[in-house]
Structures are given as C-alpha cells and as structure tokens.
C-alpha positions as CSV (number, residue, x, y, z in Angstrom):
1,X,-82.5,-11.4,3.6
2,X,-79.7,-8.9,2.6
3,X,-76.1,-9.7,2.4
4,X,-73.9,-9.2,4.8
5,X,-70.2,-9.9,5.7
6,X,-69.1,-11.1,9.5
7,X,-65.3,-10.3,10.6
8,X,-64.1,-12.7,12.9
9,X,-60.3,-12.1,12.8
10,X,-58.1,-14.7,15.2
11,X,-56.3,-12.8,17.5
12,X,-56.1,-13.1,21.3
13,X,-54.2,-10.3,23.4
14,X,-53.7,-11.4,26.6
15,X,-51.6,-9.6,29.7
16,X,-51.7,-7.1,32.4
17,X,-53.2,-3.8,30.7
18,X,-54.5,-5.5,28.0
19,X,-58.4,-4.5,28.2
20,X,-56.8,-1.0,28.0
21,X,-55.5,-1.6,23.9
22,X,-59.1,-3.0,22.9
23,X,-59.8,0.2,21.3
24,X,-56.5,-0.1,19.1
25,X,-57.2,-3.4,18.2
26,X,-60.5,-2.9,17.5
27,X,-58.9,0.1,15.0
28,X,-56.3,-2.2,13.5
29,X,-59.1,-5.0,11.8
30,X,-60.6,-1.8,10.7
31,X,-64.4,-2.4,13.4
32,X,-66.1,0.1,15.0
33,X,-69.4,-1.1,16.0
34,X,-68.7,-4.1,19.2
35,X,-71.0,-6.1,20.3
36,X,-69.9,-7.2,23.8
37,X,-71.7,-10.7,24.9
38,X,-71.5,-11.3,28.7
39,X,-73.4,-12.6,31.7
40,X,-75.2,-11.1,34.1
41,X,-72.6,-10.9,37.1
42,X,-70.0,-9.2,34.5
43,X,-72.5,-6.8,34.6
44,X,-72.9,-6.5,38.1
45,X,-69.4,-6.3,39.3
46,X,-68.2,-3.8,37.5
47,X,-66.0,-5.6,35.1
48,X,-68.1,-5.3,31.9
49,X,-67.4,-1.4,32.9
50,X,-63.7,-1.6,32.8
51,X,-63.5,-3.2,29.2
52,X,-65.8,-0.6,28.1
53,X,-64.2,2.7,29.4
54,X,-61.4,2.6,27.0
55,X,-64.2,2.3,23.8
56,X,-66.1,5.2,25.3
57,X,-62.8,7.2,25.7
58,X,-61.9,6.4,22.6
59,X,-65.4,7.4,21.1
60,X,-66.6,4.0,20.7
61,X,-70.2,2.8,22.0
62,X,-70.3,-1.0,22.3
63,X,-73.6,-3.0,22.3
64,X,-73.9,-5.4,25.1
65,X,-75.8,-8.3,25.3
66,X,-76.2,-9.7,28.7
67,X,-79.0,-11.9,29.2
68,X,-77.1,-15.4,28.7
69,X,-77.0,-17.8,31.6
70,X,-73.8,-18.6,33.0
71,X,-71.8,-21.7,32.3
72,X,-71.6,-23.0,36.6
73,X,-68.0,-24.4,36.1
C-alpha cells in the first residue's frame, strides 16, 4: 500500500450564499480534487447541481459518490 496523506481541515461555512464560496475555500486549504458524498435524492433534485456549478465555473471537477442509503430521520 503506498502512502498517502488525508486533509480533513475543521471548518464549517454556513449562511445564505455560502455554496457559492466552496470553490475559495476549497483554494484556501490548498485542495483541488473534491469528492462530494451524497444520497440519491440530492441527486435527483437538483441540489447536488447547485454545489457543483461554482467548482465547474471555477475549473474544478468534483467526484461524486452517490450510492449511500439515506439516513430516514
């Protein structure tokens, strides 16, 4: 197995607009390469879509993982 290092700074940006700076903060911890882990109806209605516009626009392609089942609560 090779070595490898895992970044998982603390910070939570929360607000209207926010989903719009994910690009910048993405830029400030210095990552380029997102992997977004959702569910299937993220997927489905549109919202996954809106957090990732601002990557693309920004020149960013985020992996997604969506095949998790959803917590019912």
């Amino acid at each position: 197995m090779s070595d490898f290092t895992i970044v998982a700074p603390r910070f939570i940006q929360v607000g209207g607009g926010s989903v719009a700076l994910v690009a910048d903060v993405l830029a400030k911890f210095g990552l380029s390469r997102p992997l977004v882990v959702t569910d299937p109806f993220m997927v489905k209605s549109g919202l996954l879509e809106r957090c990732l516009a601002p990557l693309a626009r920004a020149g960013i392609s985020a992996g997604v993982f969506s095949d998790t089942i959803p917590e019912p609560t």
